[in-house]
C-alpha positions in Angstrom: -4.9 -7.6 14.0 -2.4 -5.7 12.0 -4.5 -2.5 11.5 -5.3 -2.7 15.0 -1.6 -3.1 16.3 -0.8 -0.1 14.2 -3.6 2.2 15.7 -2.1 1.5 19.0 1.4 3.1 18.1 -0.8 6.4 17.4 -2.9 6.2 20.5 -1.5 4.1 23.2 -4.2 4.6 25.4 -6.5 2.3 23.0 -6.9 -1.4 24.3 -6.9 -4.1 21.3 -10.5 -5.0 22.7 -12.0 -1.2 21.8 -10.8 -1.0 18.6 -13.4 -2.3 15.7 -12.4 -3.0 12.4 -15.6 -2.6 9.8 -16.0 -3.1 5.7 -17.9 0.4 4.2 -20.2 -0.3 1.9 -17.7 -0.3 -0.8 -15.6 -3.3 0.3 -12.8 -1.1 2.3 -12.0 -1.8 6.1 -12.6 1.5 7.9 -12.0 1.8 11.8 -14.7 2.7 13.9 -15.5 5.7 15.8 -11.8 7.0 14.9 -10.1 9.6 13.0 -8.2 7.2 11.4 -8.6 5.5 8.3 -7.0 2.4 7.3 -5.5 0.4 4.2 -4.9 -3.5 4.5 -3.0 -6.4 2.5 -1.8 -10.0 2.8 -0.5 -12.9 1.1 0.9 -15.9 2.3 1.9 -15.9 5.8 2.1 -12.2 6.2 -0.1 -9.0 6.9 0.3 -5.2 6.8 -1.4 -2.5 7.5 -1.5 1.3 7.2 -3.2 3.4 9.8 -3.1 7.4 9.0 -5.4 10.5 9.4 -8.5 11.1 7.4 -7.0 14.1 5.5 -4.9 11.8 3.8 -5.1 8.9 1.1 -2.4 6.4 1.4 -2.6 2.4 0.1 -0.6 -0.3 1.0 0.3 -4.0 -0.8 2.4 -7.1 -0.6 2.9 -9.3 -2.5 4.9 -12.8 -3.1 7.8 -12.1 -5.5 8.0 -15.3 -7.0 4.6 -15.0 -8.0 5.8 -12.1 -10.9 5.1 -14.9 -13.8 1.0 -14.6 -13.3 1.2 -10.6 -13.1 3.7 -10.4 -16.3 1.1 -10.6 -18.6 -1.3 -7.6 -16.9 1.7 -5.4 -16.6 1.5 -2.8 -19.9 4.2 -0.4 -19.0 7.6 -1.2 -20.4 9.9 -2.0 -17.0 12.7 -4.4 -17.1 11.6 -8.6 -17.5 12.8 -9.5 -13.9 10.5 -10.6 -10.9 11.4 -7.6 -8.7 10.3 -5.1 -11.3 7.3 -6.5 -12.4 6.0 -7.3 -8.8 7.3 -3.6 -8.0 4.8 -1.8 -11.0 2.1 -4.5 -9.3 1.9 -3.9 -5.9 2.4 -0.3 -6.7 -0.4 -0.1 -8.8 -2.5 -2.0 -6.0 -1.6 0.2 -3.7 -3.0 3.4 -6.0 -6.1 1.6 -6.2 -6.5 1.7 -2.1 -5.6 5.0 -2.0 -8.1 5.9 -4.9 -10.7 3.2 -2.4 -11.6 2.0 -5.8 -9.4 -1.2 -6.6 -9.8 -2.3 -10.3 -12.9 -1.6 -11.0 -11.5 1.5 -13.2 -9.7 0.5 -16.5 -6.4 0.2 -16.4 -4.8 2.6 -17.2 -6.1 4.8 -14.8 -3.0 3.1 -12.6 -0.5 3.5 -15.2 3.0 4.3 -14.3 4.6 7.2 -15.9 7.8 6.6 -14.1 9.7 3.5 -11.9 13.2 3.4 -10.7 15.3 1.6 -7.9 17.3 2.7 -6.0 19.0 0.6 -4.0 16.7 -2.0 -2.2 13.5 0.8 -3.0 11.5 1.2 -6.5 10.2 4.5 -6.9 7.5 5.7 -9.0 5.1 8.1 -10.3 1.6 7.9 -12.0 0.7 9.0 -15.4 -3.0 9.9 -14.6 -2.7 10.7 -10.6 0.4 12.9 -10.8 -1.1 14.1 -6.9 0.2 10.8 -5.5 3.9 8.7 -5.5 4.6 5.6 -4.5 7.5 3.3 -2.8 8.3 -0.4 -2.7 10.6 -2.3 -0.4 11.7 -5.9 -0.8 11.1 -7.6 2.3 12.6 -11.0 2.2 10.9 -12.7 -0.6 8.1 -9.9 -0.9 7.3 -6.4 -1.8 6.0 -4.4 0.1 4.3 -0.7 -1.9 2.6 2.5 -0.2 1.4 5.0 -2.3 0.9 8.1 -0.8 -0.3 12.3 -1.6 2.7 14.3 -2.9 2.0 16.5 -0.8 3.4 14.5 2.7 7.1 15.9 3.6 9.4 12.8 2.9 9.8 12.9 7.3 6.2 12.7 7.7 6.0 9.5 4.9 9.0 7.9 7.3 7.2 8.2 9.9 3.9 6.7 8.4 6.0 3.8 7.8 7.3 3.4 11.0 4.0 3.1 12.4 3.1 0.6 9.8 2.6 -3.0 11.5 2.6 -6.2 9.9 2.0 -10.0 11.7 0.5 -13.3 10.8 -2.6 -14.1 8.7 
C-alpha cells in the first residue's frame, strides 16, 4: 500500500485499484506497466516506500533502533558503540544493497562504509566500494529510516524524492 500511495503523489491520475505491485524474478517488487521502479521496507508497525524513475537506483530501510544489540556483531566498520550509530551503518548498508537489487548475497564488504557522520538528527555516509552512491538516515521516533541514492541527484532533486516517499501500516 505504501509503494502504491507514493506512485500516486507522481501521477495523480492513477487510482489505487490500477496500480500492481509484482516480485522480478530476483525477489525485488517492481511496478507494473510503469516507468517507475520501486524500493520497499518494514518492521514493526511501519512501512516505507520509495517510488522514482528508472534512470535512477535509490534503496530504502527502517529499522527498530532498539534492535542495534543483534546488528552490533555484523557491523565491521569502526563507528561509535551507541544504538543510533550502529542501526545508522545497518539500515544504510540495507539500503545499498536495494539500490545495487542485490541484498546480501555479495560479501560484505561490498557495503562497507568508508565514511558516517551526524549531523544533527541525519547520519551521513559514503561507501568504500560504490563511491557512485551516498546515503542518509533519519531517526524517526524510535526508528531509522536510510535511502541511499546516485551522487549524481542535485541535493533538491534527493528532497524532493523524499517528500514523495510514503510510509503507513503493515
Amino acid at each position: 500500500m505504501a509503494a502504491k500511495k507514493a506512485l500516486i503523489e507522481l501521477d495523480s491520475s492513477l487510482k489505487l485499484s490500477e496500480i500492481s505491485i509484482v516480485n522480478e524474478r530476483s525477489g525485488y517488487p517492481a511496478i507494473e506497466n510503469s516507468n517507475y521502479c520501486v524500493s520497499i521496507t518494514h518492521t514493526n508497525e511501519i512501512a516505507a516506500s520509495l517510488v522514482f524513475p528508472k534512470e535512477f537506483s535509490l534503496g530504502i530501510d527502517i529499522e527498530d533502533i532498539k534492535r542495534s544489540e543483534n546488528i552490533k556483531r555484523i557491523i565491521t566498520e569502526s563507528v561509535p558503540n551507541t544504538p543510533e550509530f550502529l542501526t545508522a551503518a545497518w539500515t544504510l548498508k540495507e539500503s545499498l544493497s536495494k539500490a545495487l537489487k542485490c541484498g546480501f548475497s555479495k560479501p560484505t564488504n561490498v557495503f562497507e562504509l568508508s565514511a558516517l557522520t551526524k549531523e544533527d538528527n541525519f547520519f551521513v555516509c559514503l561507501y568504500k566500494q560504490h563511491s557512485d552512491f551516498q546515503g542518509i538516515a533519519v531517526v524517526h521516533g524510535p526508528y531509522l529510516l536510510a535511502i541511499t541514492y546516485p551522487k549524481s541527484l542535485e541535493s533538491t532533486e534527493m528532497l524532493s524524492l523524499m517528500k514523495k516517499t510514503s510510509s503507513g501500516q503493515v
